[in-house]
N, C-alpha and C positions, 0 to 999 in steps of 0.2 A: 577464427577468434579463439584465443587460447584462454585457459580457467581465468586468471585471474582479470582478464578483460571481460568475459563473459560476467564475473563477480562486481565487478565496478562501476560497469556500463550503466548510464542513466540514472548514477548517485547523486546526492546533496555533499554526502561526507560522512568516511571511515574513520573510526576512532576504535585502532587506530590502523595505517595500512601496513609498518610495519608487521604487526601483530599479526593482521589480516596475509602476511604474504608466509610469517612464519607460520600460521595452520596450516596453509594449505602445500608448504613441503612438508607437516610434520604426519598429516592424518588423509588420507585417501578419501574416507566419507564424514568429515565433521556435520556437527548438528545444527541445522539455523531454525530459527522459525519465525513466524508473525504470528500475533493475538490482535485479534481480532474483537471488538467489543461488540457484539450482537445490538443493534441499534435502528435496523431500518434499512430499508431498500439500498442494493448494492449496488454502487455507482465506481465512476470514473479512477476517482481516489482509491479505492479499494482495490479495483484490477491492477491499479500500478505497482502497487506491493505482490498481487498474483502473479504480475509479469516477473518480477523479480524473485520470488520463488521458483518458477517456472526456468529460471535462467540457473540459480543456484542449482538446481537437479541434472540440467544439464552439465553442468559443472564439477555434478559427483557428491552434492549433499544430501545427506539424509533431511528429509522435510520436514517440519511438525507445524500444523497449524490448530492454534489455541481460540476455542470458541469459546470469549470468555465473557460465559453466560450469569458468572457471582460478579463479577467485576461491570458489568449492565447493570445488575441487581443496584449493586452500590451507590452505581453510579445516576442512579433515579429512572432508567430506560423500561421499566413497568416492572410487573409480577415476576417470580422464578419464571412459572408455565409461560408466560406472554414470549419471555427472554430466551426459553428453548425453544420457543418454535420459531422466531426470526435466526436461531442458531442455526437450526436443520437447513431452514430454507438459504442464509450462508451460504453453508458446505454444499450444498445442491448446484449454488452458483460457481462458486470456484471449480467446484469438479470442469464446469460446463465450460467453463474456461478454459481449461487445458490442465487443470491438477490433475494427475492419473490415480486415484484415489486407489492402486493397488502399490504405491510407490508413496502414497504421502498419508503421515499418521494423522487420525482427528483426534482431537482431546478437547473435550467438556473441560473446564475450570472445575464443575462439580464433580467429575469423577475424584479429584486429589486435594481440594482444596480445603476439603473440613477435616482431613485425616491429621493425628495428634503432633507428628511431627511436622508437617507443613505449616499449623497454627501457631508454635511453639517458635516458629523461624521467625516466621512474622513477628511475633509478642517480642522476640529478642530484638528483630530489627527496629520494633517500636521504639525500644527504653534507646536506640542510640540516635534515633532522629528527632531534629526537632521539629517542633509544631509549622514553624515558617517555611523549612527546608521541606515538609510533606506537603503545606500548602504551595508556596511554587514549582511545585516540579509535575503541577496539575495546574496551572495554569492555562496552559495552550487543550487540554483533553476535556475537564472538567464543565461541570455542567452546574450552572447557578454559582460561582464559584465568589461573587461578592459576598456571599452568605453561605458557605460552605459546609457541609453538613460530617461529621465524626467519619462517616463512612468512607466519604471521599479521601480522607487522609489514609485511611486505610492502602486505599485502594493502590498507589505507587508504591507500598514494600509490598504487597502480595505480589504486584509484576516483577520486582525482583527476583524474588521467592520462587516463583515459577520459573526464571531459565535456572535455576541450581534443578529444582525436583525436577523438570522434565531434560538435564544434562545436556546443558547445548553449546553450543561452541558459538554461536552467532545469534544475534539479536538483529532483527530487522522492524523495520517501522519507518514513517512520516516524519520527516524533520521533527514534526511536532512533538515528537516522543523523548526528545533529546533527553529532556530534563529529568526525566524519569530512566534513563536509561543511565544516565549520569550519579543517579543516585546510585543505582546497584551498582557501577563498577566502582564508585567510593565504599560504599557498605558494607557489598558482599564480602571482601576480603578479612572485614572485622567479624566474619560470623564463622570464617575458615572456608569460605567457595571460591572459588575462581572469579575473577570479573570476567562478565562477557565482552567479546568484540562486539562494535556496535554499527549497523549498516542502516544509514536514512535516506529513504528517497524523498523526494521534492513534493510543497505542498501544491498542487495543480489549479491554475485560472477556472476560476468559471467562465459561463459560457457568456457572461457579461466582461469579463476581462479583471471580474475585481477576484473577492474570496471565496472559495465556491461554500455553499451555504444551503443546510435544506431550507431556512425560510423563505430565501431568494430564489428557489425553484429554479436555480442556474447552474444544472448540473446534466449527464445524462446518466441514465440507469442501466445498468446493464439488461436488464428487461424490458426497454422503453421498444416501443415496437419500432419496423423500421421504418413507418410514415413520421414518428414523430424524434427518430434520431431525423430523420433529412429535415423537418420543419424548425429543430432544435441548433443544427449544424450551417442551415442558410441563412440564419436571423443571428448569427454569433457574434460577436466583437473579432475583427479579425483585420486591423489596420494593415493597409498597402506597408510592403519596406519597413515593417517591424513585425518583432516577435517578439519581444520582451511583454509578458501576462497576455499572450497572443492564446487563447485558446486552440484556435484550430491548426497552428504549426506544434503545437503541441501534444494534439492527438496523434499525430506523425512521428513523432520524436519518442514517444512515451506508449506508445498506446498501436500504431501500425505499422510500423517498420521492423521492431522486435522481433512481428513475426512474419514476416513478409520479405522473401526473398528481396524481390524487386516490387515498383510499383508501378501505374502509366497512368499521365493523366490524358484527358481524351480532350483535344481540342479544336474547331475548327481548322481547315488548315490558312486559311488568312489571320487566325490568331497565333500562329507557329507551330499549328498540329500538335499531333502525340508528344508526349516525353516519357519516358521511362527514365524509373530514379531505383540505384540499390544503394543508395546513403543519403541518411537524413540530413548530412549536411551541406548533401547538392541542393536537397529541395531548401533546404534553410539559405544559398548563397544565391539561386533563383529569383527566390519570394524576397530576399531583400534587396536585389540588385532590378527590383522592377520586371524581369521578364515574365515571371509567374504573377497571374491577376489573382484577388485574392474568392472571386465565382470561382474562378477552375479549379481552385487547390478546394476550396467548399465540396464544390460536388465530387472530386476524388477520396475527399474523407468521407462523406454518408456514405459512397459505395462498399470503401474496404472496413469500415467501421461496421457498416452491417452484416460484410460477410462474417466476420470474428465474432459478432453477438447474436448472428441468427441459431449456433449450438444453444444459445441458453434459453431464448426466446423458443426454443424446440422441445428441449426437456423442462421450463417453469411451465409451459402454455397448458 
């Protein structure tokens, strides 16, 4: 797989890919990162943006990931103190993931974000936004947002703010992020920064097939032990000959083939035995042409699902 397929693989949408094809003949190690809002137990959604840092590095980027512990603040996710220590525990998880934490930079939000000049950026990008345009571009992130509180408008020029001060060449995030990322590449250029490129991956099914959601408790955590990934994985939404909001062809797609050479699923052999897959799009032409039952592809995800999460469940336990 050559860079800029390794850069693409398992996107929503580059904005824009020209751009995206001129950095990477123009600079050897351009900068991307994800911000991270410290908010609570790290789940599925969050490893998907790991995975794809994970991929940019192989790829030749410099990494930064923004633990952005004032932007939690804002954003009503408790105390400063509460907001650093779900930060630490974060970066604890990602390491455990697979970020090589001697190859990838961590950054506080509050190490840069009260210094005069950071503020100052902000305050300018205030007078040129308006109230509506701060309010929708927090729409899909924001939290209580029928009743929205000063801070939260805040909160989408400070993420702009942050790829000029932390000098990056790529912006990475959740579809969800568009609008906010779309702000800074209109904005920034009235302040004299560069727009960044902008890289979103896909919002991921829960494990009911709708939105994944902590109230709905239909998610898994990267720390979920591995009794209750298998109990969480064989009770999933996971329709015969589909996979559109298919959670668990999903997990495959996104989540274990990335890093997984090959895969095998184990099956009796009057049910057509073993199969080995080393493309997701075998097992996705399988599972929709009926040969794959959707029990065997189940119990091939809790298997290699838990070997990837037993690192973290080893260093959080």
């Amino acid at each position: 797989m050559d860079r800029l397929e390794l850069v693409v693989r398992n996107t929503e949408e580059i904005v824009t890919l020209d751009e995206l094809k001129e950095l990477l003949e123009s600079k050897k190690h351009p900068r991307a990162y994800v911000g991270y809002e410290p908010s609570g137990r790290v789940h599925m959604g969050h490893m998907l943006t790991v995975n794809k840092l994970i991929d940019l590095q192989q790829a030749g980027f410099e990494v930064v990931v923004l633990l952005a512990d004032l932007h939690a603040y804002l954003n009503g996710k408790g105390s400063l103190e509460e907001v650093r220590e779900t930060a630490d525990y974060n970066k604890e998880c990602f390491i455990a993931l697979g970020l090589d934490p001697a190859k990838t930079e961590f950054v506080y939000g509050t190490d840069y974000q009260l210094e005069p000049d950071y503020v100052i950026n902000v305050l300018k990008m205030a007078r040129n936004t308006t109230l509506n345009r701060a309010r929708r571009s927090m729409d899909e992130v924001g939290r209580g947002m029928e009743n929205p509180h000063v801070s939260q408008m805040i909160y989408p020029l400070m993420q702009a703010v942050d790829i000029a001060s932390l000098k990056l060449d790529l912006a990475v995030g959740g579809i969800d992020q568009r609008k906010i990322h779309m702000l800074a590449r209109e904005e920034m250029p009235r302040l004299g920064m560069p727009a960044p490129i902008c890289l979103h991956t896909p919002i991921l099914s829960g494990l009911d097939g709708g939105k994944m959601s902590s109230s709905r408790e239909n998610y898994i955590s990267v720390d979920d032990s591995a009794e209750d990934v298998e109990k969480k994985i064989l009770s999933a939404y996971c329709p015969a000959k589909a996979v559109e909001d298919n959670p668990v062809t999903g997990l495959f797609r996104f989540h274990i083939m990335p890093r997984r050479d090959e895969v095998t699923v184990h099956r009796p052999e009057k049910f057509g035995g073993d199969v080995t897959y080393v493309r997701y799009e075998d097992i996705e032409n399988d599972f929709l042409g009926g040969d794959m039952h959707p029990l065997d592809l189940k119990k091939c995800a809790v298997e290699y699902l838990n070997e990837i999460l037993d690192p973290v469940r080893e260093k959080m336990g």
